[in-house]
C-alpha positions in Angstrom: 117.0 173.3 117.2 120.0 171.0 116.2 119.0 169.9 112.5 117.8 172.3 110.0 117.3 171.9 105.8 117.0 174.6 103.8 114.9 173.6 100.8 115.2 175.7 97.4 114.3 175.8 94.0 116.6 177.9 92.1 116.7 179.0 88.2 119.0 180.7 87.4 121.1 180.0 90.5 120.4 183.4 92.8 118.2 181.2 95.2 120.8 178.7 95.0 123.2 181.5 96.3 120.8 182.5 98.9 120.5 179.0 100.7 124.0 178.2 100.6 124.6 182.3 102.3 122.3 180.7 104.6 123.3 177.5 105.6 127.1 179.4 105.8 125.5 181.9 108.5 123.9 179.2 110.4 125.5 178.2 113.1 123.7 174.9 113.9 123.6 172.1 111.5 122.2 172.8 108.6 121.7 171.1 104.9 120.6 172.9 101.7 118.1 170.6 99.9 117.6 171.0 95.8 114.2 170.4 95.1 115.0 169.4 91.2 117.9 166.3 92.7 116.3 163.1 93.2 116.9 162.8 97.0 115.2 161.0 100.2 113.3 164.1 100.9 110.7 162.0 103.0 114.0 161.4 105.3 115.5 165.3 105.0 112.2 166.4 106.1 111.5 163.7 108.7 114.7 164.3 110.6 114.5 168.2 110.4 113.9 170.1 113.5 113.2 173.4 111.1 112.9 173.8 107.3 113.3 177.0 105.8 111.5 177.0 101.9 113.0 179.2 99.7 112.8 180.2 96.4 112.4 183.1 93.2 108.9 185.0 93.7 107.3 186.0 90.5 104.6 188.7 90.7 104.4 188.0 94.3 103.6 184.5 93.7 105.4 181.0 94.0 106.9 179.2 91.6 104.5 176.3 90.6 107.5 173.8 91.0 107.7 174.3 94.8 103.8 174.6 95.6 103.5 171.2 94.0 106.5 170.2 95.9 104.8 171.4 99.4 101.3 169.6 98.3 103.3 166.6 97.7 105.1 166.2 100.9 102.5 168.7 102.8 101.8 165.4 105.4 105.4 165.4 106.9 105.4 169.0 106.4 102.6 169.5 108.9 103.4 170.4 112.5 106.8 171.3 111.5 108.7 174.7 112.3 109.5 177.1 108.8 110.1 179.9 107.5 110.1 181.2 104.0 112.7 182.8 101.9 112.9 184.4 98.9 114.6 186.3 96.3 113.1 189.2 93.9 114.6 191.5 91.5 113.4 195.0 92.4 110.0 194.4 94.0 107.5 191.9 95.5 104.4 192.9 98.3 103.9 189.7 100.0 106.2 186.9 98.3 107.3 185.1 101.1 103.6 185.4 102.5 102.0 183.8 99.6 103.7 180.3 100.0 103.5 181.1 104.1 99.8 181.1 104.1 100.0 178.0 102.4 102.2 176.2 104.6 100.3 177.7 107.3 97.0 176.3 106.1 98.8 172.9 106.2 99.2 172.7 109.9 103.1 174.3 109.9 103.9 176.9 112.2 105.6 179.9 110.2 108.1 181.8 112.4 109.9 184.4 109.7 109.5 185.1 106.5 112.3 187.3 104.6 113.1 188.6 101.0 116.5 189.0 99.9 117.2 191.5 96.4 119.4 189.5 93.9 120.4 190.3 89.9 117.8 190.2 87.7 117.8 187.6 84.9 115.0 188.7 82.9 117.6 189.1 80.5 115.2 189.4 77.4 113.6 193.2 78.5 115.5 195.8 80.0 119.4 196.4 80.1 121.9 194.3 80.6 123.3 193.8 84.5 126.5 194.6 84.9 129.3 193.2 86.9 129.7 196.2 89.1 125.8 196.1 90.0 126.0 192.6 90.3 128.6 193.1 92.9 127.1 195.8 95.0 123.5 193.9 95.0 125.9 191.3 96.7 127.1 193.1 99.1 124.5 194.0 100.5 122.4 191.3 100.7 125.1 189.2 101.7 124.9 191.7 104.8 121.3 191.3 105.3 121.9 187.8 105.1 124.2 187.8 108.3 122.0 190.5 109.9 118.7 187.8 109.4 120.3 184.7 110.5 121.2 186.7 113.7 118.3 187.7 114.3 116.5 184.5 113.8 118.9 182.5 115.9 118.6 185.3 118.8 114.5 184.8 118.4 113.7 187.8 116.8 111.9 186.7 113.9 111.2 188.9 110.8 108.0 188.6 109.2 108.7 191.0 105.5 105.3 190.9 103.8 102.7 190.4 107.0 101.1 193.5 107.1 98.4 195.8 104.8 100.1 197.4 102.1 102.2 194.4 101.4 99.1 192.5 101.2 97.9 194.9 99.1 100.8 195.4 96.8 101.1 191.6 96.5 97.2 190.9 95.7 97.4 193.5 93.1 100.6 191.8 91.4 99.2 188.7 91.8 95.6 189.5 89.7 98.2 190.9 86.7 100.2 187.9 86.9 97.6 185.7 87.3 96.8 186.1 83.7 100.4 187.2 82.2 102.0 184.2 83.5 100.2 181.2 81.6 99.9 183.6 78.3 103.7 183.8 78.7 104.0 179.4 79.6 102.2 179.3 76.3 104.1 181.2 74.2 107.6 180.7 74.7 109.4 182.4 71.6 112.2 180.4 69.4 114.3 181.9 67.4 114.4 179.3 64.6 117.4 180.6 62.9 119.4 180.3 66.0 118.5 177.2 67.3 121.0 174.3 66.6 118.8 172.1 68.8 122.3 171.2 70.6 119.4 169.7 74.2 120.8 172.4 76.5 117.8 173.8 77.3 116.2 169.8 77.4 118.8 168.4 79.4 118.7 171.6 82.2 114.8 172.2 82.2 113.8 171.8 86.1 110.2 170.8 85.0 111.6 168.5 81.6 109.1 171.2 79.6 111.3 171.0 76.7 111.6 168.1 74.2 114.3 168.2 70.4 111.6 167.4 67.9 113.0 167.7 64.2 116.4 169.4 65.2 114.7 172.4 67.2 113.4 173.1 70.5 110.1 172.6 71.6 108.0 173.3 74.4 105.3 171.9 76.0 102.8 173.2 79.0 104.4 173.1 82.1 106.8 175.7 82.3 107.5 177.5 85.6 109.1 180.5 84.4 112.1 180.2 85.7 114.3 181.7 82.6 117.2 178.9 83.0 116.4 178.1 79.0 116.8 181.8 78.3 120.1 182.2 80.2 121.2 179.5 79.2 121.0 178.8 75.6 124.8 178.9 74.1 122.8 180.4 71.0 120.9 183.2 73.0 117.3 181.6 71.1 114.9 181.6 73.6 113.0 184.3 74.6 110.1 184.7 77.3 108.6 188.3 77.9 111.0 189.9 74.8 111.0 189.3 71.5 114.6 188.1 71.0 117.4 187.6 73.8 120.4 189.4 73.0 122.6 189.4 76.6 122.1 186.0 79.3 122.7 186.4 82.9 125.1 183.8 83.5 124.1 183.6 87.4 126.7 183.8 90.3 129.3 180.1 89.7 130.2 177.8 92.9 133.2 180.9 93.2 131.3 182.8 95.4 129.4 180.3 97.2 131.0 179.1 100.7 
């Protein structure tokens, strides 16, 4: 293995974190591959001895933006060498299996499939995250990170999610979210008061789901959930699962990125 590309789809930048960890770990040469850039990914792909995929798990399931991402490119995928990465909040069965048994059922041979725990930024439910908690969550993934790519380079690959009660776990998130998650793509709450309808959130969508129409944001139907409009809005007046957003997590900055 001499070339390897680490291919993400990131929010709200935690996976963004992630690959880069990776790719710092790695100690062959290795590129980390935004799936939002406009890039020669026929090329990246092509002259790629492995490919990891990574990316945020919701309910146990991928983010639509990278399973149309593998259908697209799913005939140079084929035959190819990957594993699958992702990050979660507090909890996911099978994550990394769900996009795995795709890629697998496209002729790829899966060798590991990991999850890594990052900050939360479902910053419209809950409590806010706090710098301290967002450090120590660091920590130790940034451990597990080095501990993985260790592993995986001395042939010990880790399969997180291949066995029962992941599966289980998983399937059961995955029938809830199955019918949450276009209910919530539908109904993406504005706060009409706050909005200034300054583009940030049209200018930064990853799936250009967002359009200005009569000074205010609007959205249209093909949102992937990623919360980068809720985090992001300088007027905190987007909200997905809450009613209103009151706090943003403001993800991790190139600072602690190698």
């Amino acid at each position: 293995m001499n070339n390897v590309a680490i291919i993400y789809f990131s929010g709200t930048g935690n996976t963004r974190y992630v690959a880069h960890r990776l790719k710092h770990e790695l100690s062959v040469s290795a590129v980390t591959v935004n799936i939002c850039k406009e890039l020669d990914f026929d090329g990246i792909i092509k002259n790629s001895d492995y490919l990891f995929f990574c990316y945020p798990v919701y309910g146990s399931m991928t983010p639509k933006i990278m399973d149309e991402f593998v259908l697209k490119y799913a005939d140079i995928i084929k035959g190819k060498e990957v594993g699958v990465v992702i990050t979660q909040g507090l909890l996911s069965g099978d994550g990394a299996m769900d996009l795995a048994r795709k890629l697998q059922n496209l002729g790829t041979v899966v060798t590991t499939t990991e999850h890594f725990i990052m900050p939360d930024n479902l910053c419209d439910v809950g409590k806010p995250i706090t710098d301290k908690e967002i450090f120590d969550i660091l920590n130790k993934t940034n451990k597990k990170i080095n501990d993985y790519i260790k592993d995986f380079e001395n042939g010990k690959a880790r399969k997180r999610g291949n066995n029962p009660f992941s599966r289980m776990i998983g399937g059961a998130q995955r029938v809830v979210c199955k019918k949450l998650f276009p209910r919530l793509e539908q109904n993406i709450k504005l706060d009409n008061e706050r909005c200034i309808g300054c583009g940030w959130c049209k200018e930064n969508c990853p799936t250009t789901n967002i359009t200005i129409e009569n000074g205010k944001a609007k959205f249209l139907d093909k949102c992937t959930l990623c919360y980068r409009c809720v985090n992001g809005c300088p007027k905190k007046a987007i909200a997905i699962m809450g009613k209103k957003t009151e706090s943003q997590y403001k993800g991790l900055g190139d600072r602690v990125i190698p």
